[in-house]
VMD Tcl script that draws the C-alpha trace (Angstrom):
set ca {
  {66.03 272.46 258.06}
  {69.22 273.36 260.10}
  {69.48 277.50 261.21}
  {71.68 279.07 259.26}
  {74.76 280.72 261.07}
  {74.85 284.85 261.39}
  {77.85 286.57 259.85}
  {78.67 287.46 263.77}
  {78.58 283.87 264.62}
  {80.96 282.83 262.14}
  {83.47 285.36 263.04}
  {82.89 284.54 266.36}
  {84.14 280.56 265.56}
  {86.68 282.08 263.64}
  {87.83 283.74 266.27}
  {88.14 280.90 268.67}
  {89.60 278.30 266.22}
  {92.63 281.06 265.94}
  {92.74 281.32 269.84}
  {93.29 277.51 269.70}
  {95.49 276.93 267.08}
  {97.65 279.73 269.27}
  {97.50 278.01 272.53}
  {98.33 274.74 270.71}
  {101.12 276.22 268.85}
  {102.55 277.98 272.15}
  {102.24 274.70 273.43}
  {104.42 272.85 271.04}
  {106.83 276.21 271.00}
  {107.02 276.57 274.66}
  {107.31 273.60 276.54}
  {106.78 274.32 279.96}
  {109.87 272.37 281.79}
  {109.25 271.65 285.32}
  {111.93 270.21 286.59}
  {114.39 271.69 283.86}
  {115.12 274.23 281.23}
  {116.93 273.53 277.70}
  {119.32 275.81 276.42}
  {121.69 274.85 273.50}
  {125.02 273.94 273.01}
  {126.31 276.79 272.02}
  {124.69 278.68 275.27}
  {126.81 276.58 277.31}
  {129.96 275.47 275.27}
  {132.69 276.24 273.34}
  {134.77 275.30 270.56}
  {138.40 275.50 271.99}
  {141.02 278.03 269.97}
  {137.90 280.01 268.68}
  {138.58 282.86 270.44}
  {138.92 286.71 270.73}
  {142.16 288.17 271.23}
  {142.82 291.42 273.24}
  {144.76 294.22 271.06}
  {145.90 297.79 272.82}
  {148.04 300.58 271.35}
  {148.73 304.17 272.08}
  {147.21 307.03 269.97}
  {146.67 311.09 269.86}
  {143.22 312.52 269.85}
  {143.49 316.01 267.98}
  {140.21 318.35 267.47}
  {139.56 318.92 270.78}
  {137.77 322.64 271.54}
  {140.55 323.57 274.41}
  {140.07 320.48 276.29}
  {143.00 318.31 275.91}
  {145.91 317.49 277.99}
  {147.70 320.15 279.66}
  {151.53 319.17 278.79}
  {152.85 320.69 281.78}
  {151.38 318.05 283.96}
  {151.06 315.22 280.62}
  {154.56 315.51 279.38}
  {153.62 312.67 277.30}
  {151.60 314.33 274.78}
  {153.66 316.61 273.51}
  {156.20 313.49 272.77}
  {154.39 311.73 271.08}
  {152.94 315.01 268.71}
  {156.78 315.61 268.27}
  {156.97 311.97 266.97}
  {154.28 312.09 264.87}
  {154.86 315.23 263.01}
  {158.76 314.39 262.87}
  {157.10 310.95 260.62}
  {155.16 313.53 259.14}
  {158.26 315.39 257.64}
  {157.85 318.51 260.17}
  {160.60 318.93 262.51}
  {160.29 320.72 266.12}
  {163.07 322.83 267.54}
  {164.57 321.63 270.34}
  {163.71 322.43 273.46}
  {160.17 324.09 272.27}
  {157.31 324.74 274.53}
  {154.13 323.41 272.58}
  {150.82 324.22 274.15}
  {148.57 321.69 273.03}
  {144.96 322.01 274.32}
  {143.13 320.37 271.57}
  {145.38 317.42 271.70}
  {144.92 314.23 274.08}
  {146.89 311.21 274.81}
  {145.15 308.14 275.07}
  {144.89 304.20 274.70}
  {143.21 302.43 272.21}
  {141.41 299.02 272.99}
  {139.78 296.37 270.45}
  {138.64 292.86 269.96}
  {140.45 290.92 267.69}
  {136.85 288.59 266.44}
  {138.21 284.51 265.83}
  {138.50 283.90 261.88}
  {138.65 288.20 261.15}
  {140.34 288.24 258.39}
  {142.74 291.49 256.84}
  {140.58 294.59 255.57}
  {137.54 293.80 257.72}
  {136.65 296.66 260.12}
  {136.36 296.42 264.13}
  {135.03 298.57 266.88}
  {137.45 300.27 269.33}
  {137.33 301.80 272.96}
  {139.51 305.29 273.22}
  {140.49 306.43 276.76}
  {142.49 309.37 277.94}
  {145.31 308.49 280.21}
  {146.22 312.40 280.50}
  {144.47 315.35 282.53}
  {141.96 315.98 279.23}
  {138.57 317.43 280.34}
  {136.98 316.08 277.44}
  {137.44 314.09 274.38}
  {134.10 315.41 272.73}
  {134.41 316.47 268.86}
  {138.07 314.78 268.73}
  {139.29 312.58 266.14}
  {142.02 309.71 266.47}
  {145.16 309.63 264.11}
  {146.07 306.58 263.02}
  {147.57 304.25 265.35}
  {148.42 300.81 265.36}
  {146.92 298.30 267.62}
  {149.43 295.15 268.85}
  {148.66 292.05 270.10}
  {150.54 290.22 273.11}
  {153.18 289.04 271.02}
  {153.71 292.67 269.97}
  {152.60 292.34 266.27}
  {150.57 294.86 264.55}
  {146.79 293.45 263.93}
  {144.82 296.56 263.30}
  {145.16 300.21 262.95}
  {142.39 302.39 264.33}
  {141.34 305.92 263.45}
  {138.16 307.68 262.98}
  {135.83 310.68 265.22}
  {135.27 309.34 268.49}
  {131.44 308.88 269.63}
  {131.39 310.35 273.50}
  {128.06 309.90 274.84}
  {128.64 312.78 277.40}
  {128.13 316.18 277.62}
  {129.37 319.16 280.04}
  {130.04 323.03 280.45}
  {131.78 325.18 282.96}
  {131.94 328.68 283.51}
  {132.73 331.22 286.65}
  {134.18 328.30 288.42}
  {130.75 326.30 288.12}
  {130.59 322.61 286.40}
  {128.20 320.57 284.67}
  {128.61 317.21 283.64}
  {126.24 314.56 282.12}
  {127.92 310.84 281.85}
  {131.84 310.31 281.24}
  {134.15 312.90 278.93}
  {137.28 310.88 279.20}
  {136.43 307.80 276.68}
  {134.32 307.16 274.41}
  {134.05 304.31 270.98}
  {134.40 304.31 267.28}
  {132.36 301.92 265.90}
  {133.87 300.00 263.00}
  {137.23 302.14 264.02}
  {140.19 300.12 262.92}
  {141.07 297.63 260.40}
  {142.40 294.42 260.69}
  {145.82 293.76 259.12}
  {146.81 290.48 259.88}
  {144.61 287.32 260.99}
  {145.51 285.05 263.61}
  {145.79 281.67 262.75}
  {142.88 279.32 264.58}
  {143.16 275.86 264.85}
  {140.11 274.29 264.02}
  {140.72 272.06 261.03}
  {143.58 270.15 262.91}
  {143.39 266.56 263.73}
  {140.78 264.46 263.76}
  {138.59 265.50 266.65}
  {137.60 268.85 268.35}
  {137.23 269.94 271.96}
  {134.30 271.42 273.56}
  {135.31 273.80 276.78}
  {131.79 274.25 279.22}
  {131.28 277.73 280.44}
  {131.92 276.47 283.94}
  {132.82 272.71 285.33}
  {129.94 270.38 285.74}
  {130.03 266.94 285.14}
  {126.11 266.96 284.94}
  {126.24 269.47 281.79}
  {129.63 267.77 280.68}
  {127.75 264.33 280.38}
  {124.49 265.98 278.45}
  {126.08 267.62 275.64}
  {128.25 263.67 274.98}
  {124.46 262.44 275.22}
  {123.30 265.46 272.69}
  {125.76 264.88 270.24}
  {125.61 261.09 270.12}
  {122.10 261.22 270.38}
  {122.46 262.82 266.86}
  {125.56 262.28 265.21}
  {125.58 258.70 266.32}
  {127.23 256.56 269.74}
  {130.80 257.00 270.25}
  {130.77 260.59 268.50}
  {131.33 262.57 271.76}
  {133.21 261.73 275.07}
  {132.95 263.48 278.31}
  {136.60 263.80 279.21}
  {136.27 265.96 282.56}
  {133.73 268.10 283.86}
  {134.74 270.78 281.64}
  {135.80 269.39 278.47}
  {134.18 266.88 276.20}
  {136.31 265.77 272.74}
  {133.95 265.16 269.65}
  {135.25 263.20 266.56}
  {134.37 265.76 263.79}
  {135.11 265.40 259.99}
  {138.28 266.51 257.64}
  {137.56 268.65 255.15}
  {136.74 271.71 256.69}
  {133.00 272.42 255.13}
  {131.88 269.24 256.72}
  {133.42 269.76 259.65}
  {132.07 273.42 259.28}
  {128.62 271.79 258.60}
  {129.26 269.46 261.40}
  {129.56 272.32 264.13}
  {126.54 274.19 262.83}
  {124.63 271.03 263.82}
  {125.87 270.01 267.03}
  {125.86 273.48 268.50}
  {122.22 273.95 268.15}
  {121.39 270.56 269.82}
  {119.04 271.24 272.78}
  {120.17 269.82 276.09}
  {117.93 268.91 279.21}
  {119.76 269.90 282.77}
  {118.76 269.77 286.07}
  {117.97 272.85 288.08}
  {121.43 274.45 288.52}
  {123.14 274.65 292.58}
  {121.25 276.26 294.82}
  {123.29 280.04 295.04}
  {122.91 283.10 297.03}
  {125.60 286.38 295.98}
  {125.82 288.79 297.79}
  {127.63 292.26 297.19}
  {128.25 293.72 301.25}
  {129.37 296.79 299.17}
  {126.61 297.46 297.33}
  {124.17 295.82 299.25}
  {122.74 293.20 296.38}
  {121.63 290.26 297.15}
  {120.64 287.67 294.40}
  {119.10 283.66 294.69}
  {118.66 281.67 292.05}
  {115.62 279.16 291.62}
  {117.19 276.25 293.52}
  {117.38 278.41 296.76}
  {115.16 276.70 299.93}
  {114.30 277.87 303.68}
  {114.06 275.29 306.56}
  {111.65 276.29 309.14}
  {113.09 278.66 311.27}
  {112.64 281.79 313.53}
  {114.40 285.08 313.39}
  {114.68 288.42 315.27}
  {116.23 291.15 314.22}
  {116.50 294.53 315.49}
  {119.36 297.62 315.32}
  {120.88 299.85 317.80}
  {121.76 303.27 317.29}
  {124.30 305.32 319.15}
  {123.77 309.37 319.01}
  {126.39 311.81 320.60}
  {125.67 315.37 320.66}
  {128.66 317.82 321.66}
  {127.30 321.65 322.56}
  {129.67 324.04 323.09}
  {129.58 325.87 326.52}
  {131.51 328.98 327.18}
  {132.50 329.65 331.46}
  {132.29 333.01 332.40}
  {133.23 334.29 335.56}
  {132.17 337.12 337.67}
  {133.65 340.82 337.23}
  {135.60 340.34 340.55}
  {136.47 336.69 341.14}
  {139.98 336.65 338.73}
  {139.05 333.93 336.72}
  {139.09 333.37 332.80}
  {136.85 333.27 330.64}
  {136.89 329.08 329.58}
  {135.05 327.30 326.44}
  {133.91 323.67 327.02}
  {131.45 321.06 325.19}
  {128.72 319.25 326.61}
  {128.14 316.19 325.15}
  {124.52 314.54 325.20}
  {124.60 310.26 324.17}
  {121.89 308.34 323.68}
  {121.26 304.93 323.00}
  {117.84 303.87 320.93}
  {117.36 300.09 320.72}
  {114.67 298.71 318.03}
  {112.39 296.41 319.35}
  {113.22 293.30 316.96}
  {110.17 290.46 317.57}
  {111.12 286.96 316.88}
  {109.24 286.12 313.36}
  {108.99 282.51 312.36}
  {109.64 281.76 309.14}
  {108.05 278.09 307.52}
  {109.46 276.25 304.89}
  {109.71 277.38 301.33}
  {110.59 275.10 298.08}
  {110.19 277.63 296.05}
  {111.68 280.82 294.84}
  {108.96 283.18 295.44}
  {107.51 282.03 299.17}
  {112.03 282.35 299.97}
  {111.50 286.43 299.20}
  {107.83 286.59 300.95}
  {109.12 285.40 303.78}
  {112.41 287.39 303.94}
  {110.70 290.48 302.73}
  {108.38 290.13 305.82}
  {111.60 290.57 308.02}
  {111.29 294.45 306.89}
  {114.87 294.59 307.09}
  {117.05 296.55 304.69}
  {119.64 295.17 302.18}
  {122.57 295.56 304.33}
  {120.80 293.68 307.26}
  {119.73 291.13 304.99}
  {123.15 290.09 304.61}
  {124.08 289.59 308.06}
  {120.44 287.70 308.23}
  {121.31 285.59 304.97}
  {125.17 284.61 306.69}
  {123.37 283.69 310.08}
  {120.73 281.93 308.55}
  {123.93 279.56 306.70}
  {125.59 279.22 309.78}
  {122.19 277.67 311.85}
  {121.23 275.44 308.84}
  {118.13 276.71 307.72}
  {119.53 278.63 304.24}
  {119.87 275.70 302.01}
  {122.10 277.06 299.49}
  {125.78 278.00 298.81}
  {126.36 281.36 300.10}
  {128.94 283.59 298.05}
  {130.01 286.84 299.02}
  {131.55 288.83 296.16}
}
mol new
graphics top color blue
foreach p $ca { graphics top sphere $p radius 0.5 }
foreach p [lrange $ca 0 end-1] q [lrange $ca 1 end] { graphics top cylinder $p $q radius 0.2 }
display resetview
């Protein structure tokens, strides 16, 4: 007679069996790519003519609590209010001093989306180009938004969102974040669509993120991998040209496909950037050390000035002179000579360089002499 199994037991196998059906689905999820990683088409590529386009127009901000432009110094302001309210049927007296300090100047910004078409809504960036404190609480009037050709796409009004807050008083300030811009989400509305290309002729072009002829020649291997030999053509290392279909929801259908093929690359360039005004430094994967030794230390030069004051005795005649004595010093850091081995990998190339001890801005020089002897085998950019 075979033992029967506890309740504990069984929830005990249950357990497990889950645990494994996990790891075996991560498994089949996850591939772990050694030598590679697999990102899609559409992560690398894309279709040319779909595109954003850049719209900008000039508005008035009104609402503000006292901290708009002052138009002394922002003449600008109170032309265009004049402007307005003259459209408005309200005419201003010549010559009249307005003092407008709840009204700002300032310049609209927005993203035209590819295929937006009339009444669909878009966010939009507002920034003061006047002497406003702070656009907090305002609200923008309507005002048209033009593209480069100087056509009206959009107009844009709504409150402004500032996220930004500040108070003065007795000649003391406050300030949390920026005053002088701030967003309206879903702001303006488009009024005319701009015209994209992608049903012409009988093929499309595919424009890589950056030139490669490695990633150029894996998306043509992708997309005739599934759509059949002879579909796609690496023309360049930038551009391949796909024969798509006519009618526009198979070639619609068409894209949906190809752009969520998977693609195997190779480990990208070995890269080092580095910022000398901020300091940053950032390596990529690819990045490898040859064996090689480094010493690095820093000198410091400290001058001192005291000032000294001469005074003579009650009967010589002199004057009474001030001068400065002036102390230098020089303090030289011992800097040993640390060998560094070789690294293949990402994580032994910032062990050893963090074992330098050296600070971001001497890791630069290190980095650029390291290049120059042959031992940093990478591409080193400074930005």
């Amino acid at each position: 007679m075979e033992p029967q199994e506890s309740p504990f037991e069984r929830r005990l196998l249950g357990v497990a069996t889950a645990i494994a059906a996990l790891v075996a689905l991560a498994a089949v999820a996850w591939p772990v790519h050694g030598a590679g990683y697999q990102p899609r088409i559409k992560e690398v590529a894309s279709v040319a003519g779909v595109r954003a386009n850049q719209l900008t127009g000039y508005g008035i901000v009104v609402g503000l609590d006292g901290t708009g432009d002052q138009t002394a110094q922002a003449p600008f302001t109170g032309q265009g209010m004049t402007a307005m309210l003259q459209q408005m049927g309200v005419n201003v007296p010549p010559g009249t001093q307005m003092q407008l300090k709840n009204v700002a100047a300032v310049l609209v910004t927005a993203q035209l989306p590819a295929f937006a078409q009339p009444g669909q809504s878009i966010d939009v960036s507002v920034s003061s180009i006047g002497n406003a404190k702070s656009l907090r609480g305002g609200t923008l009037i309507a005002s048209p938004l033009k593209g480069a050709d100087g056509q009206i796409y959009a107009m844009a009004q709504g409150t402004l969102i500032v996220g930004g807050a500040g108070a003065s008083a007795g000649g003391s300030k406050v300030q949390i974040n920026h005053l002088s811009g701030g967003r309206i989400p879903q702001g303006a509305t488009v009024e005319r669509s701009v015209p994209t290309p992608l049903a012409q002729g009988d093929a499309i072009q595919l424009d890589l993120q950056s030139s490669d002829f490695a990633t150029a020649r894996a998306v043509a291997q992708a997309i005739n991998g599934a759509k059949g030999e002879g579909t796609a053509q690496a023309v360049d290392g930038r551009v391949v040209r796909v024969r798509a279909p006519q009618a526009p929801d198979e070639r619609v259908a068409f894209l949906a496909d190809i752009e969520n093929l998977p693609l195997t690359l190779a480990t990208p360039a070995a890269r080092v950037v580095v910022n000398p005004r901020t300091g940053s430094v950032v390596m990529n994967q690819s990045v490898t050390l040859s064996p090689c030794a480094v010493a690095h230390g820093s000198l410091s030069v400290t001058i001192s000035s005291t000032p000294v004051v001469s005074q003579p005795n009650a009967l010589a005649g002199g004057q009474t002179v001030a001068a400065e004595k002036a102390d230098i010093a020089i303090t030289q850091q011992g800097g040993s000579v640390i060998q560094l081995p070789e690294s293949a990998k990402l994580a032994d190339v910032v062990k050893a360089l963090n074992s330098l001890g050296a600070t971001p801005q001497d890791l630069l020089a290190i980095l650029q002499a390291m290049k120059s002897a042959g031992a940093l085998n990478a591409e080193l950019e400074v930005l």
